[in-house]
Biopython code that builds the backbone (N, CA, C, O; Angstrom):
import numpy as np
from Bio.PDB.StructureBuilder import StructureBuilder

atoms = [
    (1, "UNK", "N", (91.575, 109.861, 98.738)),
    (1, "UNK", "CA", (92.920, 109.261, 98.833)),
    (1, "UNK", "C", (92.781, 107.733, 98.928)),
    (1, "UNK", "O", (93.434, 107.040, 98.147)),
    (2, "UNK", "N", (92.033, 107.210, 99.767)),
    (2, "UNK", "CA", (92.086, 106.034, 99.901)),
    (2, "UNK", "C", (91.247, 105.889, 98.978)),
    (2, "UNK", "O", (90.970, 104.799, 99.478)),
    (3, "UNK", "N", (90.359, 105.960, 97.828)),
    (3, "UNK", "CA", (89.458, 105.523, 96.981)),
    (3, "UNK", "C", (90.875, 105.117, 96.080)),
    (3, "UNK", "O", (91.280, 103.955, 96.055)),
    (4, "UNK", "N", (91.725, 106.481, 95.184)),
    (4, "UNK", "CA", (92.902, 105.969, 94.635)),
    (4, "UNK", "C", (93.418, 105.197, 95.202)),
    (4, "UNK", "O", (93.001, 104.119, 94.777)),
    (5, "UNK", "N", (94.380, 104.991, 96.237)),
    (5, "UNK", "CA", (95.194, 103.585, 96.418)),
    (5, "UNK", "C", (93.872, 102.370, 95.950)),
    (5, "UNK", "O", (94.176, 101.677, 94.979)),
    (6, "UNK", "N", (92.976, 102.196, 96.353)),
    (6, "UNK", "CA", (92.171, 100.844, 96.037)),
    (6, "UNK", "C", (92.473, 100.713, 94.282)),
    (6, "UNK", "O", (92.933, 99.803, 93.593)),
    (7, "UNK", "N", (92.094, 101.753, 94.047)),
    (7, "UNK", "CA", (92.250, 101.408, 92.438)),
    (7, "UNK", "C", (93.554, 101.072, 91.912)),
    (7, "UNK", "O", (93.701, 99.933, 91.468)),
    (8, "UNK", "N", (94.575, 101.922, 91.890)),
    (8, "UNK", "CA", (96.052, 101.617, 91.632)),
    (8, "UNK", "C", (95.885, 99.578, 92.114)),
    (8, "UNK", "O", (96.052, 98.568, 91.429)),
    (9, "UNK", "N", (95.548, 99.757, 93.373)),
    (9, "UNK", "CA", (96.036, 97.910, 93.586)),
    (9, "UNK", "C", (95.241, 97.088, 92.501)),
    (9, "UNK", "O", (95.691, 96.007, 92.120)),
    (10, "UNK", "N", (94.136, 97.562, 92.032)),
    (10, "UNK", "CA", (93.403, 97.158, 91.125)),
    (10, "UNK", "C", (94.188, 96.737, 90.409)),
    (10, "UNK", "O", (94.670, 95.612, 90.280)),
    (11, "UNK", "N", (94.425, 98.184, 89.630)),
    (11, "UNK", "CA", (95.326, 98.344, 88.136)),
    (11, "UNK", "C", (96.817, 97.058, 88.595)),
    (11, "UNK", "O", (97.392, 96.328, 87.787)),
    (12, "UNK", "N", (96.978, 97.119, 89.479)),
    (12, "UNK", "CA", (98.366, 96.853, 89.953)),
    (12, "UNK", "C", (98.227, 94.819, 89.145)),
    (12, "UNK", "O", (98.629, 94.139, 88.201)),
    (13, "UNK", "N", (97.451, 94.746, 90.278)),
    (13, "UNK", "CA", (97.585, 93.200, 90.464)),
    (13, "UNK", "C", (97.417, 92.554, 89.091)),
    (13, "UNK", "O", (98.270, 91.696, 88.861)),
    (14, "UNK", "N", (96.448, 92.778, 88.044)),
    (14, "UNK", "CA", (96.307, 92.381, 86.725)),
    (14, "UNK", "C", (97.722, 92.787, 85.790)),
    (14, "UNK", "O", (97.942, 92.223, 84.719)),
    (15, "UNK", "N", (98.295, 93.450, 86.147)),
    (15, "UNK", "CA", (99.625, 94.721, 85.455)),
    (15, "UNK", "C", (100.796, 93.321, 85.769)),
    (15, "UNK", "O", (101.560, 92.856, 84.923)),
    (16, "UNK", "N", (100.639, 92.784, 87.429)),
    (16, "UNK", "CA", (101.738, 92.404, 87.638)),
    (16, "UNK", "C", (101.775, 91.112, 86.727)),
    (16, "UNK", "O", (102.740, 90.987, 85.973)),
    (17, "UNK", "N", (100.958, 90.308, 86.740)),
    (17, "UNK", "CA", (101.259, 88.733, 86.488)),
    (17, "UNK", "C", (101.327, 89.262, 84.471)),
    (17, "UNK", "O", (102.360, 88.840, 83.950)),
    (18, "UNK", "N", (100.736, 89.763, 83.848)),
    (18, "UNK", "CA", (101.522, 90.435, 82.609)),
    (18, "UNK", "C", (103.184, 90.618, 82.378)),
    (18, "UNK", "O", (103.872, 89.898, 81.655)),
    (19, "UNK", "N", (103.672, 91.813, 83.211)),
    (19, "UNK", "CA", (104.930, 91.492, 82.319)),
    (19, "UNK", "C", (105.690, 90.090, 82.687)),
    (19, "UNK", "O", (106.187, 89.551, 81.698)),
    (20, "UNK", "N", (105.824, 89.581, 83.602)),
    (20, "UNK", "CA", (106.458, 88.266, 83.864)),
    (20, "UNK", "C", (106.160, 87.422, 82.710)),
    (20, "UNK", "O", (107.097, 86.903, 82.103)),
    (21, "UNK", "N", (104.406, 87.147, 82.180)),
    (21, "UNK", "CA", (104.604, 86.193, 81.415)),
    (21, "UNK", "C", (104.705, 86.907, 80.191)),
    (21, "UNK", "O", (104.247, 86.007, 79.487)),
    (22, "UNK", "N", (104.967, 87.898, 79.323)),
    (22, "UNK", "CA", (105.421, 89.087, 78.510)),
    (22, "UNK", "C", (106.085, 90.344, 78.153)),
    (22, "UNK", "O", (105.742, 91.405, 77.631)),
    (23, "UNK", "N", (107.728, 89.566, 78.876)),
    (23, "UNK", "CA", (108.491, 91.227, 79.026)),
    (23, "UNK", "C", (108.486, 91.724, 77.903)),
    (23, "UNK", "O", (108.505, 92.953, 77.974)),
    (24, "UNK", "N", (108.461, 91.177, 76.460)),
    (24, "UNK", "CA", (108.899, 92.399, 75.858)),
    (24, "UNK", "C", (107.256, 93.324, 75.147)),
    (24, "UNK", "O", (107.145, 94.092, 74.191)),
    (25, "UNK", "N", (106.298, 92.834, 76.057)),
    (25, "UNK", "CA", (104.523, 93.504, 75.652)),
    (25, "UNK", "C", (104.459, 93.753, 77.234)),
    (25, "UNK", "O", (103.425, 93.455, 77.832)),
    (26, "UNK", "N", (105.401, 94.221, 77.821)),
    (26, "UNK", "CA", (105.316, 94.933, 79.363)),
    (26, "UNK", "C", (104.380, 96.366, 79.088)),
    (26, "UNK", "O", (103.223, 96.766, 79.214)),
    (27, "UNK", "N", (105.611, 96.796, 78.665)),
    (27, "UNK", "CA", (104.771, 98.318, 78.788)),
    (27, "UNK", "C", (103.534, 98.614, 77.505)),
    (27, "UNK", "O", (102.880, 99.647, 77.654)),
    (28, "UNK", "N", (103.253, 97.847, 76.429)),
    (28, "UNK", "CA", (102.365, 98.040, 75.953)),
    (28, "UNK", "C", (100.438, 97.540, 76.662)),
    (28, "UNK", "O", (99.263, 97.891, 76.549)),
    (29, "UNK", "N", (101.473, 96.341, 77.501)),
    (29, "UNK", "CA", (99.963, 95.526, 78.417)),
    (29, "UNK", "C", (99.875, 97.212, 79.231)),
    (29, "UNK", "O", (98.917, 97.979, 79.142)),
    (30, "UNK", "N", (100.886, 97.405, 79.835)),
    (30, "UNK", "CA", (100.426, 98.097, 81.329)),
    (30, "UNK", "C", (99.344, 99.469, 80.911)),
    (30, "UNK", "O", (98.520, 99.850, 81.743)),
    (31, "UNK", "N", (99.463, 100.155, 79.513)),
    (31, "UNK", "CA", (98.649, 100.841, 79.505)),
    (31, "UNK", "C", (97.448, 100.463, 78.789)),
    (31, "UNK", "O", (96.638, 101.325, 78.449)),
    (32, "UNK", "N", (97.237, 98.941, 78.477)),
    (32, "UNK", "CA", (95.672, 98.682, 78.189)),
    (32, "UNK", "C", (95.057, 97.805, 79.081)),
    (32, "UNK", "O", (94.062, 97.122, 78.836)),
    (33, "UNK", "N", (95.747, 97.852, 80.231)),
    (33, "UNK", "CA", (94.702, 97.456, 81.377)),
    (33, "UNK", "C", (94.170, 98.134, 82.261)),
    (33, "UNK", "O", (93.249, 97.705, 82.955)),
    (34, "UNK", "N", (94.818, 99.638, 82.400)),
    (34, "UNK", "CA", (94.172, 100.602, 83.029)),
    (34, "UNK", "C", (92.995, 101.253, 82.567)),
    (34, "UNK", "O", (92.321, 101.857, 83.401)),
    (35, "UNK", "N", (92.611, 101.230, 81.291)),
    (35, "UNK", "CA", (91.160, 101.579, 81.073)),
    (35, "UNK", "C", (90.345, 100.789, 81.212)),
    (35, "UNK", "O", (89.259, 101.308, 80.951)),
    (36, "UNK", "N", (90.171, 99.012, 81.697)),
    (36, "UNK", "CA", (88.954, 98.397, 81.997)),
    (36, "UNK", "C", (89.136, 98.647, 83.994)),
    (36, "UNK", "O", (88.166, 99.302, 84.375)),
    (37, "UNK", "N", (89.889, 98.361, 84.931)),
    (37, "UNK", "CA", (89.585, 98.833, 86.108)),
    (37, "UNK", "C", (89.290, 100.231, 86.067)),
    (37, "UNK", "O", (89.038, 100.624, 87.206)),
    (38, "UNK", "N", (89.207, 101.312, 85.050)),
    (38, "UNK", "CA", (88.701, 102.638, 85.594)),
    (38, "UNK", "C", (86.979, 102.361, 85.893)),
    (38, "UNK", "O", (86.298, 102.493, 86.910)),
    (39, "UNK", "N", (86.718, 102.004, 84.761)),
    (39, "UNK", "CA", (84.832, 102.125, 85.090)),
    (39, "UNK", "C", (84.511, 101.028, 86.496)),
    (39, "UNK", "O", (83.433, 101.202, 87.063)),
    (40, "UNK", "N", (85.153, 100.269, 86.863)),
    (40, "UNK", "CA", (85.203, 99.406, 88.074)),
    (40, "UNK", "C", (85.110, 100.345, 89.172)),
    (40, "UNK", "O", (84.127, 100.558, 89.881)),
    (41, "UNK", "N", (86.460, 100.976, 89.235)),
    (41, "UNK", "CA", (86.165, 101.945, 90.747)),
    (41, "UNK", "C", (84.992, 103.390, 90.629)),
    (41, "UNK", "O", (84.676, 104.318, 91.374)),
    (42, "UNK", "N", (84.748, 103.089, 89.736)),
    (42, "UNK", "CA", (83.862, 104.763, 89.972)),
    (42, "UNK", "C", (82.378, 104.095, 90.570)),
    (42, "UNK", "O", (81.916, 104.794, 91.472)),
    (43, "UNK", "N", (81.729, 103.141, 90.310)),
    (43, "UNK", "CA", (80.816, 102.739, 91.045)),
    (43, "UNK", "C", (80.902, 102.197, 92.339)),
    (43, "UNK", "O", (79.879, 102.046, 93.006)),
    (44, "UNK", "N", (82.120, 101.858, 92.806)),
    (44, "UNK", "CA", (82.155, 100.909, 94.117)),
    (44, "UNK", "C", (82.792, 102.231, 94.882)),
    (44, "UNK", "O", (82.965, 102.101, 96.094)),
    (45, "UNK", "N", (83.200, 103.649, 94.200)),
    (45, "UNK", "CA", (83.308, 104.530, 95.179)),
    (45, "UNK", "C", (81.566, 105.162, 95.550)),
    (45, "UNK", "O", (80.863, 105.063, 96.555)),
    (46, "UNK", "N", (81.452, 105.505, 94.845)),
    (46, "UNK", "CA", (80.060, 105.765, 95.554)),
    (46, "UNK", "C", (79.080, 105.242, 96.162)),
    (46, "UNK", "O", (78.098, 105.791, 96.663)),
    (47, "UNK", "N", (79.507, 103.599, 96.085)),
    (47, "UNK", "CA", (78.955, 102.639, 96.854)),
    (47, "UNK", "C", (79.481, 103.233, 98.621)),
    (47, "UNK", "O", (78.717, 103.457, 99.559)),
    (48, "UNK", "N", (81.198, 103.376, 98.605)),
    (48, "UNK", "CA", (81.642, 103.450, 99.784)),
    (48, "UNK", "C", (81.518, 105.030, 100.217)),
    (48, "UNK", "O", (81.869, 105.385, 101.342)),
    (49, "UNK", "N", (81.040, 105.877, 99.334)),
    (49, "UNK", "CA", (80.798, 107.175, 99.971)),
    (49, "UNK", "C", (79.858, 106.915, 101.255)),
    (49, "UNK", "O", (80.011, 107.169, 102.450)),
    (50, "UNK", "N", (78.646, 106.198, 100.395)),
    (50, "UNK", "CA", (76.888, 106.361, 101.262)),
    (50, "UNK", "C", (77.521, 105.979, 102.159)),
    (50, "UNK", "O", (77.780, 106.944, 102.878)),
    (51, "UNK", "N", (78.097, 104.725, 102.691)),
    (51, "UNK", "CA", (78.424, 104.310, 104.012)),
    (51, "UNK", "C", (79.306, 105.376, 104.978)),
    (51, "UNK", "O", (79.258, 105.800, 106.133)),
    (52, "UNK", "N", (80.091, 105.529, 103.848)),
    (52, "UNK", "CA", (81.527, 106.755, 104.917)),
    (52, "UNK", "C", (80.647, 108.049, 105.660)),
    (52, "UNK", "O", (80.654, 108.516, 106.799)),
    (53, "UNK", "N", (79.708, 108.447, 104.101)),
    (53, "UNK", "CA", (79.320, 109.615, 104.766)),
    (53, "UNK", "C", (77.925, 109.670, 105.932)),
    (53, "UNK", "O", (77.628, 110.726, 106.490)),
]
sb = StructureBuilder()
sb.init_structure("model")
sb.init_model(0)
sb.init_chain("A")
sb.init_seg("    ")
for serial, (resi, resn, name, xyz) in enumerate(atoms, 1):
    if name == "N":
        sb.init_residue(resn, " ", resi, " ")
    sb.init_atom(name, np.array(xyz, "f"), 0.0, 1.0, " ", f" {name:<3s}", serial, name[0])
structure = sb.get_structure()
């Protein structure tokens, strides 16, 4: 659970400053920035497993 929220804020924060400076490439940005933060969180979760667990 908390691994997702980290990522969403990921996805989030790059998503936000997009449509402001490109409303009408809003929704085309928002779904091609979610495939470069995916490969981002899958290593820094298993970074934070070793520690959690």
């Amino acid at each position: 659970m908390v691994v997702m929220l980290v990522a969403a804020c990921a996805g989030q924060q790059p998503a936000a400053p997009a449509p402001p400076t490109q409303p009408p490439t809003a929704p085309p940005a928002q779904p091609t920035e979610p495939p470069p933060p995916t490969p981002t969180p899958q290593p820094v979760t298993i970074q934070v497993y070793y520690p959690v667990a």
